[in-house]
C-alpha positions in Angstrom: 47.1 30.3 2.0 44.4 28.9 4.6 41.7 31.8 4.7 39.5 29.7 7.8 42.2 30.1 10.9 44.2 27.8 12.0 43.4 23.9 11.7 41.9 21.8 14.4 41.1 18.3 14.9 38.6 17.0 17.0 36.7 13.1 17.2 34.0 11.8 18.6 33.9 8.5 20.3 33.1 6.4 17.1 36.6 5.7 15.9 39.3 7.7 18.2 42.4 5.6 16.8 41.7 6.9 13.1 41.3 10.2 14.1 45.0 9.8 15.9 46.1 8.4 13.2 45.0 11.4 11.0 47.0 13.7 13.0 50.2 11.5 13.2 50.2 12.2 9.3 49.6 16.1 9.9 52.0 16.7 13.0 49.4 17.8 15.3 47.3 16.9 18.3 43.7 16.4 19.1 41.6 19.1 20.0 40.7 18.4 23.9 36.9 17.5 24.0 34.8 15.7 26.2 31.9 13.6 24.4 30.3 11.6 27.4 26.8 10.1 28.6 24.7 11.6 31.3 23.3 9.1 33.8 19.8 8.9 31.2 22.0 8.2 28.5 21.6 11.8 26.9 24.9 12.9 24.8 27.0 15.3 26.4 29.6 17.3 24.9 32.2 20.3 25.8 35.0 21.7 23.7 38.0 21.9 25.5 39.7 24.5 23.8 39.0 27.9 22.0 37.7 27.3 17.9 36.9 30.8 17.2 37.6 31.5 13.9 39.8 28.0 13.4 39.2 25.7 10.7 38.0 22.6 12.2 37.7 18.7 11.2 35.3 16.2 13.0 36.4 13.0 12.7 33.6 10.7 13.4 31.6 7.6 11.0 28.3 6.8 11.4 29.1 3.2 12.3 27.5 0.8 15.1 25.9 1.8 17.1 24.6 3.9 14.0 22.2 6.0 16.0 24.3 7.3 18.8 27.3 8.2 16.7 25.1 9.9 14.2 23.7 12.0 17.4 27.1 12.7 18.9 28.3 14.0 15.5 25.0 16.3 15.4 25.9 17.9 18.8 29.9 18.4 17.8 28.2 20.1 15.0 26.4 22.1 16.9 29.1 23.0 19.6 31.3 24.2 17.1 28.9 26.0 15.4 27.9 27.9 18.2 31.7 28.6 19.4 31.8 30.6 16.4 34.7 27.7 14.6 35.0 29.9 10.8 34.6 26.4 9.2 33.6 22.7 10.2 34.0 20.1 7.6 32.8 16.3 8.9 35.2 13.7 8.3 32.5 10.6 8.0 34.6 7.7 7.0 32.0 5.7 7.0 28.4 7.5 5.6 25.5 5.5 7.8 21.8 4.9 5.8 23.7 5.1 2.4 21.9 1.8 1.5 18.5 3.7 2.0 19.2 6.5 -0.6 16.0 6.3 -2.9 12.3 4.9 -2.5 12.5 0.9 -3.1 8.7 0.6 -2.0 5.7 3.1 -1.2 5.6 4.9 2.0 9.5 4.4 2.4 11.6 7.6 3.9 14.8 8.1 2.1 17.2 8.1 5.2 20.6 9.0 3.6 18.6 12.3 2.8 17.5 12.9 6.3 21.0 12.4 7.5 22.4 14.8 5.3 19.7 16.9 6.7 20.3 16.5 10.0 24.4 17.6 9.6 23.8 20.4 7.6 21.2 22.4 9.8 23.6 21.1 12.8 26.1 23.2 11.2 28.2 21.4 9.2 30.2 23.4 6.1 31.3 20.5 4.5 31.4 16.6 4.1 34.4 14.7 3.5 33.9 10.7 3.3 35.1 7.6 1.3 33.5 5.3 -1.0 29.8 6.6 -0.5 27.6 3.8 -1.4 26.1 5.4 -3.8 27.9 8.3 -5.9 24.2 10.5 -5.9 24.2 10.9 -2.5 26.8 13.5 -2.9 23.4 15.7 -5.1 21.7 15.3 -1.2 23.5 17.8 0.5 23.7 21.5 -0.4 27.2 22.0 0.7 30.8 20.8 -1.0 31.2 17.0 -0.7 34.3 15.1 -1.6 34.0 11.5 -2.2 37.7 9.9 -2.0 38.1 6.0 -2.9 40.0 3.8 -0.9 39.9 1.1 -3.8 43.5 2.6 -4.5 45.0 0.9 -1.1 43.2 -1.9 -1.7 44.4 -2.8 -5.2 47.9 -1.6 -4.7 47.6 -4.3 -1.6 46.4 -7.0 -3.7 49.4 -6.2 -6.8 52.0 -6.2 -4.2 51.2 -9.3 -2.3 49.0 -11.3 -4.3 50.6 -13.9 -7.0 48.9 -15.7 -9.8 46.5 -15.2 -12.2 43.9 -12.2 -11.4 40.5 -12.0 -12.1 38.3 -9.0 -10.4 34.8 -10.3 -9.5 31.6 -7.9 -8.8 29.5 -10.0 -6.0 26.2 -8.5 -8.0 25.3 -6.4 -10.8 25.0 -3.2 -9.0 29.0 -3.2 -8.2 30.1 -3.9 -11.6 31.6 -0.6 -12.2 33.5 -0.3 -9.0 35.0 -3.6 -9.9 36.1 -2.7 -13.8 37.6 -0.1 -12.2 39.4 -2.3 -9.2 40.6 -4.4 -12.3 41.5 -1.9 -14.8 43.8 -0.5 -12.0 45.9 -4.2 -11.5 45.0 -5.0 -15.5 43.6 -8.5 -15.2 39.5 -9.7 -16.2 36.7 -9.1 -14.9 33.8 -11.1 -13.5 30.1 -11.0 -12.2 28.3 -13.1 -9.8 24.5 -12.7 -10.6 22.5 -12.3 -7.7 18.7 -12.4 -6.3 17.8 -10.7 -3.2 15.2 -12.4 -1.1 15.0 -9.8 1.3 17.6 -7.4 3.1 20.8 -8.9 4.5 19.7 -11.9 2.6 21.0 -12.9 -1.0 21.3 -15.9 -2.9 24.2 -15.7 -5.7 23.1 -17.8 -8.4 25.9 -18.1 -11.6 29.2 -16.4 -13.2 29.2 -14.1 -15.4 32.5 -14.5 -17.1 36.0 -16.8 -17.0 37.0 -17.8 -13.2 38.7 -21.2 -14.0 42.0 -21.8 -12.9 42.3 -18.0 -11.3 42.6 -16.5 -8.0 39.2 -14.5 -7.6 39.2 -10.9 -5.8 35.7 -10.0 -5.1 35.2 -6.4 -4.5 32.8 -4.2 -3.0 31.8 -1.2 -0.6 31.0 -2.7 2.1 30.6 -6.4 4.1 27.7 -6.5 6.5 26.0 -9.8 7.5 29.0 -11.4 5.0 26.3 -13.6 3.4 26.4 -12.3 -0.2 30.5 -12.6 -0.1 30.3 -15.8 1.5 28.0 -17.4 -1.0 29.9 -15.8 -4.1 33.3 -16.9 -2.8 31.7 -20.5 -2.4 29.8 -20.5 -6.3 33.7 -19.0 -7.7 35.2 -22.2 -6.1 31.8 -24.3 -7.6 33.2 -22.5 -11.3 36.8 -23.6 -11.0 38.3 -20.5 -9.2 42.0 -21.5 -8.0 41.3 -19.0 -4.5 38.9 -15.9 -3.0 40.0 -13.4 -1.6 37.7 -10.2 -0.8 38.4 -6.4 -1.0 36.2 -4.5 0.9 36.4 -0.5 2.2 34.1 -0.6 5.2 34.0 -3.1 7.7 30.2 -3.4 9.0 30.3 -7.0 10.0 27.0 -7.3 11.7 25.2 -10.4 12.9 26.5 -13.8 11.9 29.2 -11.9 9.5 32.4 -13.5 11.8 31.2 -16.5 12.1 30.6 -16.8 8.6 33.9 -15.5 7.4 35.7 -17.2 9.6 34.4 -20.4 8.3 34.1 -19.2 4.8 36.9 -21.0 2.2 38.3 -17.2 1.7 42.0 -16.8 1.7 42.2 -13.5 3.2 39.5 -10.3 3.3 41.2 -7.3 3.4 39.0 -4.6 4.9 39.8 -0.3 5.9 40.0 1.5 9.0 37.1 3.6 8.1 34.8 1.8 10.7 37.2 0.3 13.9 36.9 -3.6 14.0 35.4 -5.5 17.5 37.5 -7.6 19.7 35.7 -10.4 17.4 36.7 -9.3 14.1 40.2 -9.1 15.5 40.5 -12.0 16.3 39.5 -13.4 13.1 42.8 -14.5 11.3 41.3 -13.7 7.8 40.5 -10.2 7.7 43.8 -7.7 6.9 43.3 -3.9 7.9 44.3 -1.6 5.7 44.5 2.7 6.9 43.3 5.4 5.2 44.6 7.6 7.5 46.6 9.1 5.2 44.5 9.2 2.5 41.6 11.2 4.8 45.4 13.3 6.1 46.3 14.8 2.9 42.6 15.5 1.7 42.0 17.3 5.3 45.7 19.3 4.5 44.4 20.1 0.8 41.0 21.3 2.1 42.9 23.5 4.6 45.3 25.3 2.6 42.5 25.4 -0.6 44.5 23.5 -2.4 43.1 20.7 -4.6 41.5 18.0 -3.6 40.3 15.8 -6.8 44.3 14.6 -7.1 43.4 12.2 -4.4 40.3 10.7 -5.7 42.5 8.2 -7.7 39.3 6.7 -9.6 40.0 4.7 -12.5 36.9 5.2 -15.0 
């Protein structure tokens, strides 16, 4: 039994279709909000229905434009905090500054910090996200954080449409244990493409680690942003003898040159979430397959309601 009122749903302007998604799943409706500009470009924001007492989800990711989403989300926070909601857990798809979560040179902030920061003094109870780009970000916030993985729809995509001779390939070290547990999941090999990072959004992918030759490659990872590090890890598989690429990816960034790169990159297919909503441009790129987790975010927002558990739905393979 639900002890936080009755359960609301409310979204920012960052990814509206996900959050109507989410609520197909539950058998509800949008809670009536207006999240708008005024002429200055200051956020403005208005619940449109009473929250007193109710148990209430904001979905919203940090995505592009980071800032302004991140801002919005801060003053739902605060709206609902101050209409006296019992509970507001932020649905963040998609966590923005995850990559800046420790000190890589001196005088450096640590940004995924200061976001948590900023939604927990803005009111927010809880965080509920996928794939966080790092796991200790979770030890940044003093409030319950569940990380789901969406690396479950993505496998059981790639076992149910993809034919052939499997290998799972990490595109650097620091992913290696997402991907042995991508692979242990469809039970084929594993794979590593060793990388050196010139400077940020700029890799060069160097050699395999492990057997490729004659197999259909599925590199794996978090996130795709500029596409370079996929791109040139799809092209030194093919250099090793890999029969096709495909990618697996759970958040969508594609900034900069990234379609312009996939789309003239020699993979197969990239198969991407819904966690951050693609551009008119990514769209129309014939590559890249959407997968939802609307339902995935549905049932952990329905087991968080009714205190039920939530750790059934992490479906992490160790």
């Amino acid at each position: 039994m639900a002890t936080h009122g009755d359960l609301k749903i409310l979204t920012g302007n960052a990814n509206p279709e996900l959050a109507r998604a989410i609520c197909d799943h539950l058998g509800c409706t949008l809670l009536p909000s207006m999240v708008s500009q005024f002429s200055d470009g200051e956020i403005r924001v208005e619940i449109g229905a009473n929250v007193r007492g109710s148990d209430v989800f904001v979905i919203q990711p940090t995505c592009k434009p980071v800032n302004y989403h991140l801002m919005e989300l801060c003053l739902i926070l605060d709206a609902l905090k101050r209409a006296s909601a019992s509970r507001v857990t932020a649905v963040v798809p998609y966590y923005g500054y995850s990559r800046q979560d420790r000190k890589v040179v001196p005088r450096a902030p640590i940004s995924a910090k200061l976001v948590a920061d900023f939604l927990q003094v803005a009111g927010m109870h809880r965080l509920l996200t996928v794939d966080l780009h790092a796991g200790q970000i979770q030890g940044f916030f003093n409030v319950p954080v569940d990380n789901l993985f969406a690396m479950g729809i993505l496998a059981e995509y790639v076992g149910d449409t993809v034919q052939g001779d499997l290998t799972v390939v990490s595109p650097d070290a620091g992913g290696v244990e997402r991907a042995r547990s991508f692979a242990k999941r469809l039970g084929c090999g594993l794979a590593i493409v060793d990388k050196r990072r010139d400077a940020p959004n700029q890799a060069k992918a160097m050699h395999v680690i492990g057997n490729v030759e004659g197999k259909t490659c599925v590199l794996v990872d978090d996130m795709i942003d500029t596409a370079g590090t996929m791109v040139q890890a799809a092209h030194v598989l093919l250099e090793h003898g890999a029969k096709d690429v495909m990618a697996c990816v759970t958040h969508p960034v594609l900034s900069g040159p990234a379609i312009e790169r996939l789309c003239g990159s020699p993979f197969s297919q990239v198969a991407v979430t819904n966690t951050i909503p693609l551009t008119p441009e990514a769209q129309a790129c014939g590559k890249i397959k959407v997968l939802s987790v609307a339902g995935l975010l549905a049932k952990a927002i329905h087991n968080i309601h009714t205190e039920s558990s939530v750790s059934v739905l992490f479906n992490k393979t160790s």
